[in-house]
KOLROVEX-355448 format. One record per residue (C-alpha): y, x negated, z. Coordinates in Angstrom, 1 decimal. Layout:
<atoms>
+--------+--------+--------+
|  north |   east |     up |
+--------+--------+--------+
|      Y |      X |      Z |
...
+--------+--------+--------+
</atoms>
This chain:
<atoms>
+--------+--------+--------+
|  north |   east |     up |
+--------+--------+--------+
|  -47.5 |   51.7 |  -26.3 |
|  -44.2 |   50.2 |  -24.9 |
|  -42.6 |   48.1 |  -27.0 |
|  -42.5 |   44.0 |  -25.5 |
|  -38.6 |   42.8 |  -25.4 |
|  -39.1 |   38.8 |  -26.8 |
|  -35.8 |   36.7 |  -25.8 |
|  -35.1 |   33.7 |  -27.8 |
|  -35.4 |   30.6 |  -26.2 |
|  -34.6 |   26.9 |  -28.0 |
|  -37.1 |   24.4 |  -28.5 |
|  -35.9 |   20.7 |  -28.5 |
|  -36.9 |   19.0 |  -31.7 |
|  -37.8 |   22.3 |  -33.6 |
|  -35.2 |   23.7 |  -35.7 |
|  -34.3 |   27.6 |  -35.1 |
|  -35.6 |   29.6 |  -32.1 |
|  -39.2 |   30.7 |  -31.0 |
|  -39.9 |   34.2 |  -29.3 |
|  -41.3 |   34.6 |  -26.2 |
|  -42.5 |   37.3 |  -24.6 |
|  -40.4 |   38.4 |  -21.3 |
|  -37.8 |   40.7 |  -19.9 |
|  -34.4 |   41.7 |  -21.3 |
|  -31.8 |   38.5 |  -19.8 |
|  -29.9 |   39.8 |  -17.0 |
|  -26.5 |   39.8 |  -16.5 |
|  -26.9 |   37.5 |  -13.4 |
|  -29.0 |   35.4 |  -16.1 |
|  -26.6 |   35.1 |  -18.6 |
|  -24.0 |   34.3 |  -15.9 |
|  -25.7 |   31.4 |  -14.4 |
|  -26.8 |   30.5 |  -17.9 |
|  -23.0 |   29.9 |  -19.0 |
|  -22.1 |   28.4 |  -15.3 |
|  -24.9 |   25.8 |  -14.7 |
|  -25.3 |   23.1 |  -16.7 |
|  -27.8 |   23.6 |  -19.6 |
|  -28.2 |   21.7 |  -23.1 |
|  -25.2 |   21.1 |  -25.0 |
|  -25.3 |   20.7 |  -29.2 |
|  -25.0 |   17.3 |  -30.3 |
|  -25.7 |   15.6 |  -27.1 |
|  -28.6 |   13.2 |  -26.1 |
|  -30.1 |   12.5 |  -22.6 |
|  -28.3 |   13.4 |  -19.7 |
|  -25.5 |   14.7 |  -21.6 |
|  -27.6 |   17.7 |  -22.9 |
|  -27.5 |   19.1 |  -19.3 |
|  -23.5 |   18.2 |  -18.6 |
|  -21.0 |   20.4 |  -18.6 |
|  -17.5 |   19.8 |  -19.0 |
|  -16.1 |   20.7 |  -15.7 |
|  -18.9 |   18.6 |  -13.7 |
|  -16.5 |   15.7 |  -13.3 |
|  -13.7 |   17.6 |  -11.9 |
|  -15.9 |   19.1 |   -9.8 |
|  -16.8 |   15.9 |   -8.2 |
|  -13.0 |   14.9 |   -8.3 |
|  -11.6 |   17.6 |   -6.8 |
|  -11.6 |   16.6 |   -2.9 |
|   -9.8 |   13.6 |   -3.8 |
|   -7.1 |   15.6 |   -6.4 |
|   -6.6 |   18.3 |   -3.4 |
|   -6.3 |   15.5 |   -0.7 |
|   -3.2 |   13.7 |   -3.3 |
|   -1.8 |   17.3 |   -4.4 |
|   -1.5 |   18.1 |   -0.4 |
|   -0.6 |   14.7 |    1.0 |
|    0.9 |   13.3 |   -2.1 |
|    2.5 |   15.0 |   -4.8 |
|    3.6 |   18.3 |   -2.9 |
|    5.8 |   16.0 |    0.0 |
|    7.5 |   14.2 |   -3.0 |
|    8.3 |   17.0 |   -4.9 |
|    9.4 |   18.5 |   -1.1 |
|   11.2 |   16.0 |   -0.3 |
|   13.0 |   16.0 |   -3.6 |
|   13.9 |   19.8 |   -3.1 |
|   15.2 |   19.4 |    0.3 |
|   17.1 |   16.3 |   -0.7 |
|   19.8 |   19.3 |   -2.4 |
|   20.2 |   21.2 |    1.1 |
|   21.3 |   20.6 |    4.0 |
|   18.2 |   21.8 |    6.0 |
|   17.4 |   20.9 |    9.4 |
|   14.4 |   19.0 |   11.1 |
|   12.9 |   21.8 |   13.0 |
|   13.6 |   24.5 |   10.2 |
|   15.9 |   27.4 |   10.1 |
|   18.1 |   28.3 |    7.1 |
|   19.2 |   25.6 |    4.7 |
|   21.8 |   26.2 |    1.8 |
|   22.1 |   24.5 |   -1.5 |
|   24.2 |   21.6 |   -1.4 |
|   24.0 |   19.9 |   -4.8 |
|   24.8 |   16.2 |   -5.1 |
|   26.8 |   16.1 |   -1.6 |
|   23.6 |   14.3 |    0.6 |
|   23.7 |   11.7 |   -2.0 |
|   27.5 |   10.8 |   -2.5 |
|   27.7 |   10.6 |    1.3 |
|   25.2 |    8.2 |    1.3 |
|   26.8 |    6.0 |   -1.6 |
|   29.5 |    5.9 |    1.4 |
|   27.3 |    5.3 |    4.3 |
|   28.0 |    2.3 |    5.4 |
|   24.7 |    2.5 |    7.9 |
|   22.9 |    3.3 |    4.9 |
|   23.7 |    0.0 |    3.1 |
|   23.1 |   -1.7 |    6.3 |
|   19.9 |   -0.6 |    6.6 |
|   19.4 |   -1.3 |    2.6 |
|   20.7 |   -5.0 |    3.1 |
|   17.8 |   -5.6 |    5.6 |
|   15.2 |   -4.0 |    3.6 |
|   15.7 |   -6.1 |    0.5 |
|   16.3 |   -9.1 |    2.7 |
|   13.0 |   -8.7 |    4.5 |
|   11.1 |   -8.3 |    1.3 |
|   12.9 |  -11.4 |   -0.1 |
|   11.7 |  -13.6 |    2.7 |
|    8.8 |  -12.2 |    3.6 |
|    7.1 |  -11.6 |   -0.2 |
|    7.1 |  -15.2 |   -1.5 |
|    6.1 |  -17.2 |    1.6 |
|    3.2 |  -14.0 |    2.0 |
|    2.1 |  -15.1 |   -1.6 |
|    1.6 |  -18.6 |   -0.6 |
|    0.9 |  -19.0 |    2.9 |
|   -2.2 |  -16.9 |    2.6 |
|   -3.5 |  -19.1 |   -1.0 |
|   -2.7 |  -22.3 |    1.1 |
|   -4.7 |  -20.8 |    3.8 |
|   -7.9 |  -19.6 |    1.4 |
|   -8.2 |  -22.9 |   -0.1 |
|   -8.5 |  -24.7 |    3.7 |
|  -11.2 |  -22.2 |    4.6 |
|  -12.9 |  -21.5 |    1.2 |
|  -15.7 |  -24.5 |    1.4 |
|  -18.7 |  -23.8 |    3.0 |
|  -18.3 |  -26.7 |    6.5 |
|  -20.0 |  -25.9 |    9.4 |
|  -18.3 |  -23.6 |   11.6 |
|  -15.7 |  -22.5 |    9.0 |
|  -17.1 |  -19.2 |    9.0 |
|  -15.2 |  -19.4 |   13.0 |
|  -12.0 |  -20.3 |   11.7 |
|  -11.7 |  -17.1 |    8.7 |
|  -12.6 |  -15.0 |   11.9 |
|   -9.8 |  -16.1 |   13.6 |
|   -7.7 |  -16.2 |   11.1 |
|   -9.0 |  -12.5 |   10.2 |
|   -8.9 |  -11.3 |   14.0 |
|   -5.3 |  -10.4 |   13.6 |
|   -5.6 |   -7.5 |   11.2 |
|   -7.5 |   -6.1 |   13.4 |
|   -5.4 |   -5.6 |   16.1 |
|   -3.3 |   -2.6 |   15.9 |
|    0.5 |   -2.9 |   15.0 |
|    1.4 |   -1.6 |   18.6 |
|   -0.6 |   -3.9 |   20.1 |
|    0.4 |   -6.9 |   18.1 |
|    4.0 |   -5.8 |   19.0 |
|    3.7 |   -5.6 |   22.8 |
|    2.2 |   -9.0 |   22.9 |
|    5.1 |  -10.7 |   21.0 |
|    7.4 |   -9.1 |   22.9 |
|    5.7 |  -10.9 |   26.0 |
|    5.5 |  -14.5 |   24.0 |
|    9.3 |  -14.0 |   22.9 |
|   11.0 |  -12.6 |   25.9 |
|   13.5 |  -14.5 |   27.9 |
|   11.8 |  -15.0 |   30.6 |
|    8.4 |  -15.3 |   28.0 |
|    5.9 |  -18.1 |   27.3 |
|    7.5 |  -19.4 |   23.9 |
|   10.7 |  -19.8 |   26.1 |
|    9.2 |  -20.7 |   29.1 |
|    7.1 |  -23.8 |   27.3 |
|   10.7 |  -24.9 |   25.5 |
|   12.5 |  -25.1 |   28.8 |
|    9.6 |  -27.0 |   30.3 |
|    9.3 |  -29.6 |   27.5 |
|   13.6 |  -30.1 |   27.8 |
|   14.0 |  -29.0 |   24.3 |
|   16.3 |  -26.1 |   25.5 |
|   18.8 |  -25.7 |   27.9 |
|   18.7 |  -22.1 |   28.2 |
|   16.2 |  -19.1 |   26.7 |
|   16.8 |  -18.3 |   23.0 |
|   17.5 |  -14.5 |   22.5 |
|   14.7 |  -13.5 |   20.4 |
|   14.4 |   -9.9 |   21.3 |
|   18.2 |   -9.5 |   22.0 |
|   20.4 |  -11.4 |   18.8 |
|   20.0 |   -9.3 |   16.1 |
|   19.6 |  -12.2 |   13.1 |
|   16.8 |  -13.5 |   15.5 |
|   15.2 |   -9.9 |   16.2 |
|   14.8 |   -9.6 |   12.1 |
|   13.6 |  -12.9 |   11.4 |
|   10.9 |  -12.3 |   14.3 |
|    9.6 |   -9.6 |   12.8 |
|    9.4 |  -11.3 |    9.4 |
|    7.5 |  -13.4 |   11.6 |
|    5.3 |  -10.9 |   12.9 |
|    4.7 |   -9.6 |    9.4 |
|    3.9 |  -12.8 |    8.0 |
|    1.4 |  -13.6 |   11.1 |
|   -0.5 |  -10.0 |   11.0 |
|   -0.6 |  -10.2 |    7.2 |
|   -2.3 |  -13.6 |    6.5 |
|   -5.9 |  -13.1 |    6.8 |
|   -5.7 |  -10.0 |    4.9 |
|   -4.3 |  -11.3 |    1.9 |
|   -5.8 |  -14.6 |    2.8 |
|   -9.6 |  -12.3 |    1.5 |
|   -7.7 |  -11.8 |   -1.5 |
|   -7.3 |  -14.9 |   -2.5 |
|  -11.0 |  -16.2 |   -1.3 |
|  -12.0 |  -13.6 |   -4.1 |
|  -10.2 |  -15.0 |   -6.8 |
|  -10.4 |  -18.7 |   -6.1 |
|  -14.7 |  -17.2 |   -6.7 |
|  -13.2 |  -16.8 |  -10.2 |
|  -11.9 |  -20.4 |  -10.9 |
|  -14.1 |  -22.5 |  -12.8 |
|  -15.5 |  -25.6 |  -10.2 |
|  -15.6 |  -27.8 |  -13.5 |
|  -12.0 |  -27.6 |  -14.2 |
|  -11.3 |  -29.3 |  -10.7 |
|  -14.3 |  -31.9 |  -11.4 |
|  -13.2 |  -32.7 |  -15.0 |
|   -9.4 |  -33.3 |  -13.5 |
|  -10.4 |  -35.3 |  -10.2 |
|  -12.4 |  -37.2 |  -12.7 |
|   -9.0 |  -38.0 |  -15.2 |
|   -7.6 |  -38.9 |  -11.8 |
|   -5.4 |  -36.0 |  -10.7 |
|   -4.3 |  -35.3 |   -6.9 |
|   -5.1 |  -32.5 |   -5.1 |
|   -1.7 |  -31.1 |   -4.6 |
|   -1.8 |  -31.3 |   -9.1 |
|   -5.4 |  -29.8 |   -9.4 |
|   -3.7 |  -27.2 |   -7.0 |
|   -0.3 |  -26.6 |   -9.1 |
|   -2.2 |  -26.6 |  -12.7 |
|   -5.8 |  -25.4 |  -12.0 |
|   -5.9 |  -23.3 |   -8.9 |
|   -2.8 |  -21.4 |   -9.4 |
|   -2.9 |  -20.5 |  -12.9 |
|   -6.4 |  -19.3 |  -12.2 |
|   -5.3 |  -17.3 |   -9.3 |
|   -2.0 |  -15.9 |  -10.8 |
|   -3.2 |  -12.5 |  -11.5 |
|   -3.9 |  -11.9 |   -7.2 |
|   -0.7 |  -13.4 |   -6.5 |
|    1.0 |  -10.7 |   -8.7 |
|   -1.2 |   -8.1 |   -7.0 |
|    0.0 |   -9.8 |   -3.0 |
|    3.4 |   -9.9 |   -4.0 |
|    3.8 |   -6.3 |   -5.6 |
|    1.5 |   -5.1 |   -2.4 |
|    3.9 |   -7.3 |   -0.2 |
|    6.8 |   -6.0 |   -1.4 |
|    6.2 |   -2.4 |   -1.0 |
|    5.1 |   -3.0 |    2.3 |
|    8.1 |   -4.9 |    3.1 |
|   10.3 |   -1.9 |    1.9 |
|    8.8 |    0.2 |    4.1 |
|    8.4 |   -1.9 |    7.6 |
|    9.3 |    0.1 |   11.1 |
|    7.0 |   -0.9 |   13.5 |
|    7.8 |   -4.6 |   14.1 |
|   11.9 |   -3.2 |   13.6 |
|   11.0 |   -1.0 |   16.6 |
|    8.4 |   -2.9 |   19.0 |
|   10.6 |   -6.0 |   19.3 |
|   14.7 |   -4.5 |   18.7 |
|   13.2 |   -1.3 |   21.0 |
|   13.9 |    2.2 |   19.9 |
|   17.5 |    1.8 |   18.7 |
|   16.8 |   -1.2 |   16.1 |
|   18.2 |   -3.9 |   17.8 |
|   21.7 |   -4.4 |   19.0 |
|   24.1 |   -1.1 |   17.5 |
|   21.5 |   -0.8 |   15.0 |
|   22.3 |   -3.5 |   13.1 |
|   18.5 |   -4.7 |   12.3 |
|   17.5 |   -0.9 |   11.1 |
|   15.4 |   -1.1 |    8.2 |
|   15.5 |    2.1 |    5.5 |
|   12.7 |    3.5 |    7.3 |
|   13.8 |    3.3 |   10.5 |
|   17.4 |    5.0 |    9.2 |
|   15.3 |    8.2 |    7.9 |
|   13.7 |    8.6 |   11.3 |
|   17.5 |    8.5 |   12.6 |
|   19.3 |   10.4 |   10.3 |
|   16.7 |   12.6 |    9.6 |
|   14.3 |   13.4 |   12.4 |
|   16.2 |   13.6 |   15.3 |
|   15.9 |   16.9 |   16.5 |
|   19.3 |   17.4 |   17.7 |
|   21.6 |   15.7 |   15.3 |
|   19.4 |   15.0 |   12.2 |
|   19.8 |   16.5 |    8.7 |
|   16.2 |   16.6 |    7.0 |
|   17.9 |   16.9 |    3.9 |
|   20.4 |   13.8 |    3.9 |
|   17.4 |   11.5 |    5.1 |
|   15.5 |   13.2 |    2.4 |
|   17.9 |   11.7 |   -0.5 |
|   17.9 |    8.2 |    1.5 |
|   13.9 |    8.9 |    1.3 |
|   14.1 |    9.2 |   -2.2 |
|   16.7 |    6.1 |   -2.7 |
|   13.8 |    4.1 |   -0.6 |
|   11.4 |    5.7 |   -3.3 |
|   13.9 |    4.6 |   -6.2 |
|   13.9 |    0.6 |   -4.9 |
|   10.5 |    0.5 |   -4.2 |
|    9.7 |    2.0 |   -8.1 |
|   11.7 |   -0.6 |   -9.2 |
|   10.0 |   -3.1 |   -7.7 |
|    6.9 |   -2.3 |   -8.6 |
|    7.7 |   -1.7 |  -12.3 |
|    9.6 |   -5.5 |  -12.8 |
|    6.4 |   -7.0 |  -10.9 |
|    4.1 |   -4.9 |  -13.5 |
|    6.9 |   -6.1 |  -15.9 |
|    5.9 |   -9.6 |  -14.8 |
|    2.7 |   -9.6 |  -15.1 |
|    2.5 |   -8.8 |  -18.9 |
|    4.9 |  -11.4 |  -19.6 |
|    2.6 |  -13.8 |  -17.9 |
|   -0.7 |  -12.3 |  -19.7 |
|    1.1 |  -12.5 |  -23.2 |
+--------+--------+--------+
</atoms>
């Protein structure tokens, strides 16, 4: 008579193991056994039948997509920014701290540095307020104010491109904004929009400012959800204004998104190209003189026939460097205002 192999299996609620008849476990068994998830000691419900590795299991698209697109080009970039290596390859040699003393004497460089921090020091505080003005027109239910946050939406829609091409039309010499100002006798000749270079920046602070509103303007309709309705009642009712129940109720409740538009803002502002390039065309306005950081790395360090990847690598990483700083004193902010 063969002897029966009996293979210990655990019973939930019942201390020590019961034997029951069956074969010998495999060693696919035993495999799949310490692979797939099966009851853990000490845990209850789902937890029994979790294993450790589960969540980064679920994770790992989203870690390889940031390892690939993220991390791996800043660490790249980083090496490269200590060569002198080209834009379409070939041999690069080591050249230590050179790429970043000639750009402490780059005057182009500090140029293009000047514009960046000025953008983002126009641009950031009227994009914190201009959109909170516009929530708090559009954020009570009238009829047909559901039209007017469309339309005030509809422009971040529109690609960048497209948003640039047609402000190129309104602001040309010979375009509409110009056209309506000679007609009403309020200029004597067309304003240089697209060709003075203080006025090609300031338009595309414009442009940034008019494509940017009704995004951040959603923003702001979600936290003005947040501020008590009583507070407003209880002040009207001690007879406060609107413009006070805006400055000491609907502010202080909203502060936390405006810290959140203006770090957003600012990076964005640090990194702007497209408006530099659809209205001051390919070479960034006149000589150059409205090229934004971004716009110098494309020049220095793209061009296929006179660029060095690894000197607009280290003005990458200087761009990098401002816009960390940035964001840490707005985080540094922000606790000071919570404490």
């Amino acid at each position: 008579m063969a002897t029966q192999i009996t293979e210990p299996v655990s019973v939930p609620g019942v201390e020590g193991t019961a034997s029951v008849p069956g074969a010998a476990p495999s060693r696919a068994r035993r495999l799949a056994r310490a692979v797939l998830p099966g009851p853990a000691p000490g845990a209850n419900g789902a937890a029994m039948y979790r294993r450790w590795w589960l969540p980064w299991l679920w994770t790992a698209p989203a870690i390889g997509c940031a390892v690939v697109f993220g991390v791996f080009p800043f660490f790249n970039t980083l090496l490269l920014s200590f060569t002198d290596a080209k834009p379409l390859g070939g041999a690069a040699s080591f050249v230590g701290l050179s790429n970043y003393t000639r750009m402490l004497d780059d005057s182009d460089f500090w140029l293009a540095t000047r514009n960046s921090v000025l953008y983002a020091l126009i641009v950031v505080p009227l994009m914190v307020l201009l959109p909170l003005l516009l929530a708090v027109l559009v954020e009570k239910n009238l009829p047909g104010i559901g039209f007017f946050r469309s339309a005030f939406y509809t422009p971040v829609l529109a690609s960048s491109v497209v948003v640039g091409l047609s402000w190129q039309w309104l602001l040309a010499d010979d375009g509409l904004v110009n056209t309506w100002l000679e007609k009403a006798h309020l200029i004597r000749s067309a304003i240089p929009f697209l060709s003075d270079s203080w006025l090609i920046l300031l338009s595309a602070m414009g442009l940034t400012l008019w494509k940017g509103l009704g995004w951040y303007m959603v923003f702001y309709l979600a936290a003005l959800g947040n501020v008590p309705k009583e507070l407003h009642e209880a002040a009207s009712m001690d007879g406060a204004g609107a413009a006070r129940r805006f400055w000491h109720i609907t502010v202080p409740g909203v502060r936390q998104a405006m810290m959140l538009v203006g770090t957003l803002t600012g990076i964005g502002s640090l990194r702007v190209f497209t408006e530099i390039y659809m209205l001051g065309s390919s070479t960034g306005g006149p000589g150059g003189a409205d090229r934004t950081l971004p716009f110098y790395i494309r020049d220095v360090g793209l061009d296929p026939i006179t660029g060095n990847a690894g000197y607009g690598s280290a003005v990458s990483v200087a761009l990098f460097a401002l816009t960390l700083g940035l964001t840490l004193l707005a985080q540094r902010l922000t606790k000071e205002d919570e404490s």
